[in-house]
Biopython code that builds the backbone (N, CA, C, O; Angstrom):
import numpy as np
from Bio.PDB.StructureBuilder import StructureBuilder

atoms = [
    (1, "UNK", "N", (0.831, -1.201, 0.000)),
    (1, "UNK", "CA", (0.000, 0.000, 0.000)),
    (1, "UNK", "C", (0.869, 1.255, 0.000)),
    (1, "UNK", "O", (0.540, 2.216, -0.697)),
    (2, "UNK", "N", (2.204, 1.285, 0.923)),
    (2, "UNK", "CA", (2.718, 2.415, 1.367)),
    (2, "UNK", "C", (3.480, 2.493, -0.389)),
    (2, "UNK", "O", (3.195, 3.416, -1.153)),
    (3, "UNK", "N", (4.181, 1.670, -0.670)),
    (3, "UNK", "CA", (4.570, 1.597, -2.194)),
    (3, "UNK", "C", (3.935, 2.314, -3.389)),
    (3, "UNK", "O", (4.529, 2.820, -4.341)),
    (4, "UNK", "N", (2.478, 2.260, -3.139)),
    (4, "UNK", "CA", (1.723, 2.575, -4.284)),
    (4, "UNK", "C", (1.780, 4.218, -4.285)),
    (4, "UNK", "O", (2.133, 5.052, -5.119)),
    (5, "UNK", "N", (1.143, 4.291, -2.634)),
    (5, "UNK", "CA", (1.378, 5.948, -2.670)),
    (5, "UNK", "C", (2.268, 6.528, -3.458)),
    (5, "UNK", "O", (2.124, 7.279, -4.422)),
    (6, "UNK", "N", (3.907, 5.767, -2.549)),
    (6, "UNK", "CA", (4.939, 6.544, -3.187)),
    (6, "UNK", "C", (5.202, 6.803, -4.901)),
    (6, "UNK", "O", (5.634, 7.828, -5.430)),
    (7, "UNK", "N", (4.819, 5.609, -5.509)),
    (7, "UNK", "CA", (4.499, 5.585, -7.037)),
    (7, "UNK", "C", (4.058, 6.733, -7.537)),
    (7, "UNK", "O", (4.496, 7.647, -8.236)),
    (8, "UNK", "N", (2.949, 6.406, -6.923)),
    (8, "UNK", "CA", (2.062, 7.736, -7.177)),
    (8, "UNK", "C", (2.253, 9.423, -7.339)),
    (8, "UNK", "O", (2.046, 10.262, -8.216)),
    (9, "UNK", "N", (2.880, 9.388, -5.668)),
    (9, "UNK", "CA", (3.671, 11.034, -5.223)),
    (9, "UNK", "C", (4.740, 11.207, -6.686)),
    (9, "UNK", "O", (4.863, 12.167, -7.446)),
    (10, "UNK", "N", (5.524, 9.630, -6.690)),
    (10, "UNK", "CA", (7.115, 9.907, -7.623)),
    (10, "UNK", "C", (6.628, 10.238, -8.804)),
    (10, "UNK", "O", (7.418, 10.882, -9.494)),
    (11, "UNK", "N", (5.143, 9.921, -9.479)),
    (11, "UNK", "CA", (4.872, 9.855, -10.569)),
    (11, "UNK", "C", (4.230, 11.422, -11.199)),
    (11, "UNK", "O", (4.497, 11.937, -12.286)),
    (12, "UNK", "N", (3.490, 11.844, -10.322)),
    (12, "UNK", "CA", (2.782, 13.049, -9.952)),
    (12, "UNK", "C", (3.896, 14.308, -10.321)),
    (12, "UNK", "O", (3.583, 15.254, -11.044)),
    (13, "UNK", "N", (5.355, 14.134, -9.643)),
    (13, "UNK", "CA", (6.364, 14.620, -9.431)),
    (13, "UNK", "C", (7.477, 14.857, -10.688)),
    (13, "UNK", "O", (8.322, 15.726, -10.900)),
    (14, "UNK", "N", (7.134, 13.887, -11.266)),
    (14, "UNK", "CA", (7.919, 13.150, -12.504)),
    (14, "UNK", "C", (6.742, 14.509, -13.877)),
    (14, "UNK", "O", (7.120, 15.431, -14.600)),
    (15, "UNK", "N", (5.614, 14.028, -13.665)),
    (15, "UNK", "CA", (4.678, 14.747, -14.964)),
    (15, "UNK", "C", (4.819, 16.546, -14.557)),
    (15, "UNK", "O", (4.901, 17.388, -15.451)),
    (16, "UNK", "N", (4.827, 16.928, -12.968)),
    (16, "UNK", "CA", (5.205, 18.159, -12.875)),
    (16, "UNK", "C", (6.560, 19.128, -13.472)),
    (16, "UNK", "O", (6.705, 20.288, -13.858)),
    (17, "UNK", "N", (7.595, 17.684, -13.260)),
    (17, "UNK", "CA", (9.133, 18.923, -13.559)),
    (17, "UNK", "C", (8.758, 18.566, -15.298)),
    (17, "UNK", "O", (9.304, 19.425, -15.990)),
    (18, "UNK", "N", (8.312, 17.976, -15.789)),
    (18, "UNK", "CA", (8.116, 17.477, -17.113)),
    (18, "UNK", "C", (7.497, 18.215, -17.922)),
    (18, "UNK", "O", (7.712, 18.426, -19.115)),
    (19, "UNK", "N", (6.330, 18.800, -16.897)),
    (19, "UNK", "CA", (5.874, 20.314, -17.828)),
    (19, "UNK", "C", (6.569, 21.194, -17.450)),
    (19, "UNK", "O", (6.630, 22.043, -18.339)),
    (20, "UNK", "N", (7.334, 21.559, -16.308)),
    (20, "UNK", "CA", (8.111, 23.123, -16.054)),
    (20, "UNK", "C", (9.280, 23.226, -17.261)),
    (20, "UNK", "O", (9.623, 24.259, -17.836)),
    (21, "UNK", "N", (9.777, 21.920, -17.474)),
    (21, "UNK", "CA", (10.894, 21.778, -18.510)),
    (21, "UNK", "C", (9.755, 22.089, -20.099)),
    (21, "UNK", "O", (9.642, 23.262, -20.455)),
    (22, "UNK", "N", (9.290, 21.401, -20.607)),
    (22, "UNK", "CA", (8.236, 21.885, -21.526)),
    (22, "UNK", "C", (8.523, 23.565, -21.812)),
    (22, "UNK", "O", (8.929, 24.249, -22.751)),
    (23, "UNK", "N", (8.083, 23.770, -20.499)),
    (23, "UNK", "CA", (7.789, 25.194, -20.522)),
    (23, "UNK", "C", (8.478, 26.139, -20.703)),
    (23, "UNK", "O", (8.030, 27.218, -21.091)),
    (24, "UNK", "N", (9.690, 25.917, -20.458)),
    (24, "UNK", "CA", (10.973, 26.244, -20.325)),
    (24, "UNK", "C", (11.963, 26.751, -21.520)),
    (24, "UNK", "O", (12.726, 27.687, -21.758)),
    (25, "UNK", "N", (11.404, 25.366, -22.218)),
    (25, "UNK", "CA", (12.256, 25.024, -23.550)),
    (25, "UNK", "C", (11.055, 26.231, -24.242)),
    (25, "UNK", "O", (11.319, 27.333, -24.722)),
    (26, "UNK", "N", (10.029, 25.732, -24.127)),
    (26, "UNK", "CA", (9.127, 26.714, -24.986)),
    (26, "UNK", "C", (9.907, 28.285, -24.762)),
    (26, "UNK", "O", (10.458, 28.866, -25.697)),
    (27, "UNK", "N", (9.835, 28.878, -23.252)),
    (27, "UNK", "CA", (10.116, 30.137, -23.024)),
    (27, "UNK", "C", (11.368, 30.326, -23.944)),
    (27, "UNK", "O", (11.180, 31.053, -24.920)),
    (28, "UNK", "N", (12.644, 29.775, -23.785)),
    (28, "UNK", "CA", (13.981, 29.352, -24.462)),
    (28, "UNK", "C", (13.283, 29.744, -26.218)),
    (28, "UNK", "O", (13.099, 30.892, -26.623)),
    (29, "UNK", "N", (13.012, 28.551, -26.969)),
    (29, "UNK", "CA", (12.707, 28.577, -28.137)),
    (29, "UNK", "C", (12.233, 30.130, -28.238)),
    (29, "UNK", "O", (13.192, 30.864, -28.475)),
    (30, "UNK", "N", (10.971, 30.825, -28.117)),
    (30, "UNK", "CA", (10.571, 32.326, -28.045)),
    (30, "UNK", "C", (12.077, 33.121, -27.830)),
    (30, "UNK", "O", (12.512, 33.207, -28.978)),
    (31, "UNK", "N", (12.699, 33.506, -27.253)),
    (31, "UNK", "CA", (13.588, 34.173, -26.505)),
    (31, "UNK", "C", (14.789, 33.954, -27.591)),
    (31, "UNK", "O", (15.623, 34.847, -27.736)),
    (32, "UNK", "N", (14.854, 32.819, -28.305)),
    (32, "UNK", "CA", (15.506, 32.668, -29.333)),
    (32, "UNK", "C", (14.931, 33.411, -30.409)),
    (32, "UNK", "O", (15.296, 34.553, -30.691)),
    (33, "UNK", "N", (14.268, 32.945, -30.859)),
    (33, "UNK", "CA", (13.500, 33.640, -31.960)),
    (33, "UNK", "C", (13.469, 35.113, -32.175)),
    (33, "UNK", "O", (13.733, 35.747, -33.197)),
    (34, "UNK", "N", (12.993, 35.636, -30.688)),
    (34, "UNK", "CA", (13.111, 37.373, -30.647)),
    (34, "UNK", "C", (14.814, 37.379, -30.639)),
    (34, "UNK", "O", (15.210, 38.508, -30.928)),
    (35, "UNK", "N", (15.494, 36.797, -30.486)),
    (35, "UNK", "CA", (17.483, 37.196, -30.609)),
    (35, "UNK", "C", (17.303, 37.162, -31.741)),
    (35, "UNK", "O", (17.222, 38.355, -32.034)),
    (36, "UNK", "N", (17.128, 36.381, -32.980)),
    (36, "UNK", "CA", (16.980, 35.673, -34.244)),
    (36, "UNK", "C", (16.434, 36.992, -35.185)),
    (36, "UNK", "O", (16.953, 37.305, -36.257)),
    (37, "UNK", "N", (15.187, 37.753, -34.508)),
    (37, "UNK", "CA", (14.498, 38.763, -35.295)),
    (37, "UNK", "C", (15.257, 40.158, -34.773)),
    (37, "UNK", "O", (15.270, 41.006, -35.666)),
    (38, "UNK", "N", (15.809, 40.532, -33.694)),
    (38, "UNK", "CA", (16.675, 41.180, -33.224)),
    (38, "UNK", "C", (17.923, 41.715, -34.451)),
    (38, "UNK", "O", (18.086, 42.669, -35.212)),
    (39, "UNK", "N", (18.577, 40.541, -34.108)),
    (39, "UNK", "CA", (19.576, 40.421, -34.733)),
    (39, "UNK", "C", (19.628, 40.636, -36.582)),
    (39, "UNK", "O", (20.511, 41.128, -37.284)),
    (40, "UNK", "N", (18.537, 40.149, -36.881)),
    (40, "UNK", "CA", (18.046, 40.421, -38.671)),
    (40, "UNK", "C", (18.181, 42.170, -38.480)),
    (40, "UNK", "O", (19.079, 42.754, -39.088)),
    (41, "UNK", "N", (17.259, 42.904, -37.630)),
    (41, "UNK", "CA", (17.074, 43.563, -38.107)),
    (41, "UNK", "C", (18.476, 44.782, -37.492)),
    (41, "UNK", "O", (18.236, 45.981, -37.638)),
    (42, "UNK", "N", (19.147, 44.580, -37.175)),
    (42, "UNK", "CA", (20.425, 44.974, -36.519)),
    (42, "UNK", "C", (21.800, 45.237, -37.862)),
    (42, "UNK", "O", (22.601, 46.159, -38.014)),
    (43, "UNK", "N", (21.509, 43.675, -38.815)),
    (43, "UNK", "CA", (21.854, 43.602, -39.871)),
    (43, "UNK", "C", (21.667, 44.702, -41.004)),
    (43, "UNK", "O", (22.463, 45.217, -41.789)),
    (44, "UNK", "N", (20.120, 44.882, -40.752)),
    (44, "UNK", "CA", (19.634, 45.586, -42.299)),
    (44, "UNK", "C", (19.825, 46.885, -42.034)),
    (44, "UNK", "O", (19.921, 47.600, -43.031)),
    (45, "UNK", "N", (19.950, 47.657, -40.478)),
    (45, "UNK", "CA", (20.423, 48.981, -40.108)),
    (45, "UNK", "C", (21.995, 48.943, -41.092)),
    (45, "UNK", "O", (22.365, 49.505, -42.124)),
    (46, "UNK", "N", (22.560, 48.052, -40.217)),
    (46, "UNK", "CA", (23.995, 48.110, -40.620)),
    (46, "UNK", "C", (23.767, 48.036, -42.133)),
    (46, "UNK", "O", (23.964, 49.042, -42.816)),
    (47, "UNK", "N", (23.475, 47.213, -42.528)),
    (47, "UNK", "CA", (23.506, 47.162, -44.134)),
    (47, "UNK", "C", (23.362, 48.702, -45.134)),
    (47, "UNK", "O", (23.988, 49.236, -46.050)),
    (48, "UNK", "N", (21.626, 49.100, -43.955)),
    (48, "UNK", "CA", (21.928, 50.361, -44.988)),
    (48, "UNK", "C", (22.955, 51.357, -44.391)),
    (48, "UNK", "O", (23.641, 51.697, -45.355)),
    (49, "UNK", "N", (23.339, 51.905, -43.438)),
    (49, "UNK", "CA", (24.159, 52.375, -43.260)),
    (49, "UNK", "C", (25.381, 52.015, -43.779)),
    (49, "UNK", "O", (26.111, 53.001, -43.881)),
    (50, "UNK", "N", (25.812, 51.148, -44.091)),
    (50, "UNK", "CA", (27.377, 50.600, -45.108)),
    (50, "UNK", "C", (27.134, 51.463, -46.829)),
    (50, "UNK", "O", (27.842, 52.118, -47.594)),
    (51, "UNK", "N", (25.796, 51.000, -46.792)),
    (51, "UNK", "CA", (24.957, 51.781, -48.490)),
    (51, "UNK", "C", (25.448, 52.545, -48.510)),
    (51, "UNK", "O", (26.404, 52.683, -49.273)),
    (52, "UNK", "N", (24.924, 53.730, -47.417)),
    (52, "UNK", "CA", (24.999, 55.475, -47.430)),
    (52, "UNK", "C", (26.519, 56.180, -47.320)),
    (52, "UNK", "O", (27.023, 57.193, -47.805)),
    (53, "UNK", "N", (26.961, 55.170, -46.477)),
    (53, "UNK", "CA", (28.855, 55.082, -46.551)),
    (53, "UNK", "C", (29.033, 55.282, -47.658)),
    (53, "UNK", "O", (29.107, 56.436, -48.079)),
    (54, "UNK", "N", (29.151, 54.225, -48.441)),
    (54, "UNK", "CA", (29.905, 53.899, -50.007)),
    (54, "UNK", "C", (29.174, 54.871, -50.752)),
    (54, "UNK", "O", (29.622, 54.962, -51.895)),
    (55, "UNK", "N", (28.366, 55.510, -50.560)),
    (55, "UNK", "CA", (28.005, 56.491, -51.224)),
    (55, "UNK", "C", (26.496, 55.840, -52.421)),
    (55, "UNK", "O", (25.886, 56.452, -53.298)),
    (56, "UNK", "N", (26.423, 55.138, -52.177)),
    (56, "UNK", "CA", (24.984, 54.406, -52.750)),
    (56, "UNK", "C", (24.052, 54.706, -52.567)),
    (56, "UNK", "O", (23.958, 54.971, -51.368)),
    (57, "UNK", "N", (22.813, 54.915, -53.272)),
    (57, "UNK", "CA", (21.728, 55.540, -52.986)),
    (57, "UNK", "C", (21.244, 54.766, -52.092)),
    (57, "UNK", "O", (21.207, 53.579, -52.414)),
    (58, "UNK", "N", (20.586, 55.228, -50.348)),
    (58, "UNK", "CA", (19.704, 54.800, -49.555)),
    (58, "UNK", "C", (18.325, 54.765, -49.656)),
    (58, "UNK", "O", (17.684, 55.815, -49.708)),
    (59, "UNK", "N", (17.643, 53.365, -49.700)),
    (59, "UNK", "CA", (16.376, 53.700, -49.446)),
    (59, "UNK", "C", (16.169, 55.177, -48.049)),
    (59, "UNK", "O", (16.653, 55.396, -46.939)),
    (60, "UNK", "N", (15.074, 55.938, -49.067)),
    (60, "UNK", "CA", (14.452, 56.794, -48.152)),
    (60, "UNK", "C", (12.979, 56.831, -47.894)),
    (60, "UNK", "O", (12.134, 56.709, -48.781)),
    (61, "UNK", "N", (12.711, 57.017, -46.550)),
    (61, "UNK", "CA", (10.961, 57.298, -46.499)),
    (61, "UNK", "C", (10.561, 58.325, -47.834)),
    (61, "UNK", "O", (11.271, 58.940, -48.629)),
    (62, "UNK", "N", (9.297, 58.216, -47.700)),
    (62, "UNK", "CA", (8.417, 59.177, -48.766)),
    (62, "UNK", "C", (8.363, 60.327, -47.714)),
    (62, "UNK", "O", (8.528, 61.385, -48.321)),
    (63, "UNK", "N", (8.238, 60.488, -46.703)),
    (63, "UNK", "CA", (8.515, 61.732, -46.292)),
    (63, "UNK", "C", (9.495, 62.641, -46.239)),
    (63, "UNK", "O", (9.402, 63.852, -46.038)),
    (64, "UNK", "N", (10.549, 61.904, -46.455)),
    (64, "UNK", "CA", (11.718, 62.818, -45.817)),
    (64, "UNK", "C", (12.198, 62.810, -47.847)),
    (64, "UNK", "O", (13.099, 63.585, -48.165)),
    (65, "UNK", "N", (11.786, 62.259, -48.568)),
    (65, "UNK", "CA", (11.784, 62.832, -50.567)),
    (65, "UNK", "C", (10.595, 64.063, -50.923)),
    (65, "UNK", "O", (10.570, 65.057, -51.650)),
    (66, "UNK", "N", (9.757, 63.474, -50.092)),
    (66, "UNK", "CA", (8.482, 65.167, -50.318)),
    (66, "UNK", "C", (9.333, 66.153, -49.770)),
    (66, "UNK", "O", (9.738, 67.040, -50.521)),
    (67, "UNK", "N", (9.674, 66.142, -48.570)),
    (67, "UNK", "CA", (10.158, 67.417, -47.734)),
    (67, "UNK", "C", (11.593, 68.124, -48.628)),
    (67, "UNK", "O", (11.718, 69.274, -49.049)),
    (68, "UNK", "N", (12.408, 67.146, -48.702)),
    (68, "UNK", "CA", (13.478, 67.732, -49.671)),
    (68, "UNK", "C", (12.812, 68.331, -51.460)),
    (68, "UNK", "O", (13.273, 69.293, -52.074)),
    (69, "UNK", "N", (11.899, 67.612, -51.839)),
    (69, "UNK", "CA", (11.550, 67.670, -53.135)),
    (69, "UNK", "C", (10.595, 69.388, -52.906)),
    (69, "UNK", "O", (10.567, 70.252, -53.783)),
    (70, "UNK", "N", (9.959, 69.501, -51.637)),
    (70, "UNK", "CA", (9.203, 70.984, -50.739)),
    (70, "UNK", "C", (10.446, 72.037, -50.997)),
    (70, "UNK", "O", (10.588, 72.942, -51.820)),
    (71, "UNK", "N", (11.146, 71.613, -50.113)),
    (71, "UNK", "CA", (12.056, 72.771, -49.972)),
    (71, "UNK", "C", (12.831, 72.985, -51.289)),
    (71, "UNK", "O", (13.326, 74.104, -51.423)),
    (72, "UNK", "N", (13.046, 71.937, -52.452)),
    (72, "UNK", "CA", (14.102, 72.512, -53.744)),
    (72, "UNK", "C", (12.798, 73.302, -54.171)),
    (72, "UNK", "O", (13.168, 74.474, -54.096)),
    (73, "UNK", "N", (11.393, 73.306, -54.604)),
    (73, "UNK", "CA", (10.662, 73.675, -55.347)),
    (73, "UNK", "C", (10.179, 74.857, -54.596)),
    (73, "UNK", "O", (9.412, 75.565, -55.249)),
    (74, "UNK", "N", (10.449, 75.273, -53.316)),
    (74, "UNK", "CA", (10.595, 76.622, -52.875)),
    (74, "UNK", "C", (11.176, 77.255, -53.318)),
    (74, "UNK", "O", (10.840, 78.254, -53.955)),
    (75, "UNK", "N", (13.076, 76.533, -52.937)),
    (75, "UNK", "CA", (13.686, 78.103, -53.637)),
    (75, "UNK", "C", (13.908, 78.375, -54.870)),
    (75, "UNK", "O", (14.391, 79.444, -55.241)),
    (76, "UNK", "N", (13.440, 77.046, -55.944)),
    (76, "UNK", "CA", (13.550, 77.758, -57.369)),
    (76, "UNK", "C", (12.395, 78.679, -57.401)),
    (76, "UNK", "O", (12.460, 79.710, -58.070)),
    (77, "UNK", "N", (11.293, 78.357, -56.689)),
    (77, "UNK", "CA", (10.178, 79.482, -57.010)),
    (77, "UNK", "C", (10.798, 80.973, -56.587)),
    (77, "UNK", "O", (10.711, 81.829, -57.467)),
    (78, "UNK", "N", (11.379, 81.343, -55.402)),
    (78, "UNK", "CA", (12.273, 82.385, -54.782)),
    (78, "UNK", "C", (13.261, 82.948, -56.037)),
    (78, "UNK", "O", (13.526, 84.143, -56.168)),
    (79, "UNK", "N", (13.712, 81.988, -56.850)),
    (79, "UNK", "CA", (14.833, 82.182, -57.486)),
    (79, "UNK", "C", (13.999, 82.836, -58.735)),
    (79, "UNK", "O", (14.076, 84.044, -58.961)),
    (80, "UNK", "N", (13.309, 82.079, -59.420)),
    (80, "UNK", "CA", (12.149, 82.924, -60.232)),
    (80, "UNK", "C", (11.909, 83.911, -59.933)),
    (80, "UNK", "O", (12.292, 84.738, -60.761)),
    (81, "UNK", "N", (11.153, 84.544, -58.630)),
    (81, "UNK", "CA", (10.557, 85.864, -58.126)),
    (81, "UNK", "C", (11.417, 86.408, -58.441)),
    (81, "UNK", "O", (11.448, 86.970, -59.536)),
    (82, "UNK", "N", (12.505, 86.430, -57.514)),
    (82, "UNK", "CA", (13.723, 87.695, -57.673)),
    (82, "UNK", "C", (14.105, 87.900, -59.156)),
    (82, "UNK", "O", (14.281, 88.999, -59.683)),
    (83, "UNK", "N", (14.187, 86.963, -59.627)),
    (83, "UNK", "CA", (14.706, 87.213, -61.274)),
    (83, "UNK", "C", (13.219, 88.128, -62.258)),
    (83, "UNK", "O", (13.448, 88.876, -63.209)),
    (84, "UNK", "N", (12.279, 87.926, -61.911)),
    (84, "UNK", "CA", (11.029, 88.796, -62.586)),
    (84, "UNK", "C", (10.685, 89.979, -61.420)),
    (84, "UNK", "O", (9.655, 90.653, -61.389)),
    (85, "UNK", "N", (11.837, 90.053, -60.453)),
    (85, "UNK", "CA", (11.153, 91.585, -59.617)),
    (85, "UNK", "C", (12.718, 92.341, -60.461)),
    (85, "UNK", "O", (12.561, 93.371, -61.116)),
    (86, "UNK", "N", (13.731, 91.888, -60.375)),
    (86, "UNK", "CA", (14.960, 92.165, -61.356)),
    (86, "UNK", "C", (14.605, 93.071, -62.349)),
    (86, "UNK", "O", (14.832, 94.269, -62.519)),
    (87, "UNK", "N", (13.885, 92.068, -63.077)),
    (87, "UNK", "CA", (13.798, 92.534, -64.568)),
    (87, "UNK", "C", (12.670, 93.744, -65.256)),
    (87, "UNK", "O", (12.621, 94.303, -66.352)),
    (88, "UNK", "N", (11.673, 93.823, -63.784)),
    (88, "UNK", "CA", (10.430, 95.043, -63.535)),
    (88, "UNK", "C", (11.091, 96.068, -63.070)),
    (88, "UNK", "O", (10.872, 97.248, -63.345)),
    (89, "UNK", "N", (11.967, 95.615, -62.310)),
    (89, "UNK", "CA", (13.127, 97.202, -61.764)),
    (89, "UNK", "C", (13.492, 97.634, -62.478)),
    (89, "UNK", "O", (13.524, 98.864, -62.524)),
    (90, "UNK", "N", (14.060, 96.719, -63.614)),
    (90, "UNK", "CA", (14.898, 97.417, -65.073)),
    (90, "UNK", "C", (14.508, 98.080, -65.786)),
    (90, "UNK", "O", (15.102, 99.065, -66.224)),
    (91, "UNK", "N", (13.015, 97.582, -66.200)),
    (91, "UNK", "CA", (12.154, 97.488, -66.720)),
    (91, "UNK", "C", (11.296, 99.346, -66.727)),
    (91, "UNK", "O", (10.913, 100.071, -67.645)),
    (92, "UNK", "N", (11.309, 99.492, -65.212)),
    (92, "UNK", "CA", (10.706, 100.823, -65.165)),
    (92, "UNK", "C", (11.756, 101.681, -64.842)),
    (92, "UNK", "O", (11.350, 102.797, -64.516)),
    (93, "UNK", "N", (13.407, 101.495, -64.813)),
    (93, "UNK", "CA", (14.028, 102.566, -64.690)),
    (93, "UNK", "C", (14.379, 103.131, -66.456)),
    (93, "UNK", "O", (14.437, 104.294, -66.857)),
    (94, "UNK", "N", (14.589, 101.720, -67.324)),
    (94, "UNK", "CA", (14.296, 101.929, -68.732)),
    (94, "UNK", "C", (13.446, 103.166, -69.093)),
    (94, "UNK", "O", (13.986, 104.215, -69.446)),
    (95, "UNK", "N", (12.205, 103.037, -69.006)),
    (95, "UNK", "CA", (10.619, 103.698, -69.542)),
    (95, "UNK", "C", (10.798, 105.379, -68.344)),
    (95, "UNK", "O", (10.524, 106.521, -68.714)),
    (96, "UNK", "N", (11.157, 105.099, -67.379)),
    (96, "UNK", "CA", (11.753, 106.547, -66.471)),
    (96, "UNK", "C", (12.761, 107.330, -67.736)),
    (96, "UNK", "O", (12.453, 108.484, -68.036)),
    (97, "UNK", "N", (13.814, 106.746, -68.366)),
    (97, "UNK", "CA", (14.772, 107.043, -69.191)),
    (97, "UNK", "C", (14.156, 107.589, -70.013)),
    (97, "UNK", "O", (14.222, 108.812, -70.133)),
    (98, "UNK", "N", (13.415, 106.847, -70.774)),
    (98, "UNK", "CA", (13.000, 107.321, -72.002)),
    (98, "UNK", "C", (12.035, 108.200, -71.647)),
    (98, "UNK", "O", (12.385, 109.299, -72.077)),
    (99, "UNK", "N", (11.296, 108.256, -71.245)),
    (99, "UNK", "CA", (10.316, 109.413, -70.781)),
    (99, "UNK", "C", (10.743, 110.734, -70.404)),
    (99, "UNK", "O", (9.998, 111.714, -70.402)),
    (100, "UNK", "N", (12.148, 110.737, -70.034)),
    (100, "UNK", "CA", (12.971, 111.528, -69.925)),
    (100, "UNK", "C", (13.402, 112.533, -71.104)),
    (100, "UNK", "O", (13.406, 113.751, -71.288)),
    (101, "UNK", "N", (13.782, 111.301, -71.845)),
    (101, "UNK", "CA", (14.844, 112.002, -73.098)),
    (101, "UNK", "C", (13.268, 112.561, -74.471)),
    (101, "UNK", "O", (13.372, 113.412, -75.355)),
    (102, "UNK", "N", (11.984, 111.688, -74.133)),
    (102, "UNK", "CA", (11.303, 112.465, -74.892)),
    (102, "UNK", "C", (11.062, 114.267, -74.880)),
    (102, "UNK", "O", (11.257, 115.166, -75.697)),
    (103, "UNK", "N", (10.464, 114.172, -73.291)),
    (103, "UNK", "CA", (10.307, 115.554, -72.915)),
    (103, "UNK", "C", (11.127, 116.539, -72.902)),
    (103, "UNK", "O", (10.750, 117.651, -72.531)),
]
sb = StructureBuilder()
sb.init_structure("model")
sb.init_model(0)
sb.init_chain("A")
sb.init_seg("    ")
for serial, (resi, resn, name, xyz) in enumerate(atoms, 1):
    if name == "N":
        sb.init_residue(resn, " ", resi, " ")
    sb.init_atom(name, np.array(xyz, "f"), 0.0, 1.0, " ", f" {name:<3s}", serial, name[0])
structure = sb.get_structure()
């Protein structure tokens, strides 16, 4: 009788560490996996950063190509203005001249 118990307790004991280990390995396996996806993406930083080194074109967000593509199409517009406020300055010190030399 006292035998069976113990069977029993040893057996009980035996299926318990049997799932903590299970569990374990599971936690392990996960914990790998996130090192595994970690590590990929640790790579593809470095990778593009080696790109932008060597002087290779980097992938860029679409935001940060609008914002540069914003600001060039500003100052050619700036660069335009000044060149047609230029040429209205000229323009009416010309017609001042001649209005001059008629009278």
């Amino acid at each position: 009788m006292r035998d069976k118990i113990y069977v029993c307790i040893y057996k009980k004991k035996l299926e318990s560490s049997f799932r903590s280990k299970k569990k374990q390995s599971k936690a392990k396996q996960a914990n790998h996996a996130l090192a595994r996806h970690k590590k990929r993406q640790r790579r593809k930083v470095a990778k593009k950063r080696k790109a932008s080194s060597k002087g290779k074109k980097r992938k860029r967000s679409s935001a940060v190509v609008s914002r540069a593509t914003k600001q060039r199409n500003s100052s050619e517009k700036k660069k335009k203005q000044t060149n047609s406020e230029r040429s209205r300055s000229t323009r009416g010190k010309k017609e001042k001249e001649e209005g001059n030399d008629q009278s």
